[in-house]
N, C-alpha and C positions, 0 to 999 in steps of 0.2 A: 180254281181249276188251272192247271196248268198243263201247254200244250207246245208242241216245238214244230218249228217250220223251216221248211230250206230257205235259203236267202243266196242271196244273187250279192257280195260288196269284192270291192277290189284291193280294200288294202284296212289295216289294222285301224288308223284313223279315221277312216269314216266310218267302221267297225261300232268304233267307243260312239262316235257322235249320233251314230243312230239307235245305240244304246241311249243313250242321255235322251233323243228327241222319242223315243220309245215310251220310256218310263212317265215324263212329261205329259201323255196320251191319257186323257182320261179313259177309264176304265182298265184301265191297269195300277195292279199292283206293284207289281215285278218284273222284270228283263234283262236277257242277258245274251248278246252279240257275240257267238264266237270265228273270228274271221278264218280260223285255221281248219274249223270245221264246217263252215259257213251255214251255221243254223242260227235260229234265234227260239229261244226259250219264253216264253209268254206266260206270266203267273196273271190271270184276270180278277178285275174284281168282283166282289159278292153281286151278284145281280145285273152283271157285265154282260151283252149278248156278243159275244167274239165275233160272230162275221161282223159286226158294223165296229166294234173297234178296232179287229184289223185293218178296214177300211181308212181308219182315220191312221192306223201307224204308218200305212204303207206311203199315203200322203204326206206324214213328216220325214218319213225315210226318203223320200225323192225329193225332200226340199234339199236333204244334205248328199245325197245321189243323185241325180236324175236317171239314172239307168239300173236303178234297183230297181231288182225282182221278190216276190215275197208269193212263194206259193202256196197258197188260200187254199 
């Protein structure tokens, strides 16, 4: 299932990185950070429940942000 969310990043670099710590996120498949658009794209995996893997992206996204937003 794949679903898209606004995101809150400031610049193309930490864009990629929280793409990278996104995909790293168990229960994902797939991801994809566009900073120009400022969404993120979420392919989940088979049996994945999204609110609680969101939960854990948005905690890898604030390790490479701290001031990201990711509305859930």
């Amino acid at each position: 299932m794949k679903k898209t969310y606004p995101i809150e990043v400031d610049c193309a670099n930490c864009a990629n990185l929280m793409e990278q710590a996104t995909k790293k996120t168990e229960g994902i498949a797939d991801a994809t950070v566009n900073f120009m658009t400022q969404k993120m794209i979420v392919e989940f995996a088979e049996g994945a429940d999204p609110k609680d893997v969101m939960k854990r992206v948005l905690k890898a996204c604030k390790k490479v942000e701290p001031d990201c937003e990711i509305e859930l």
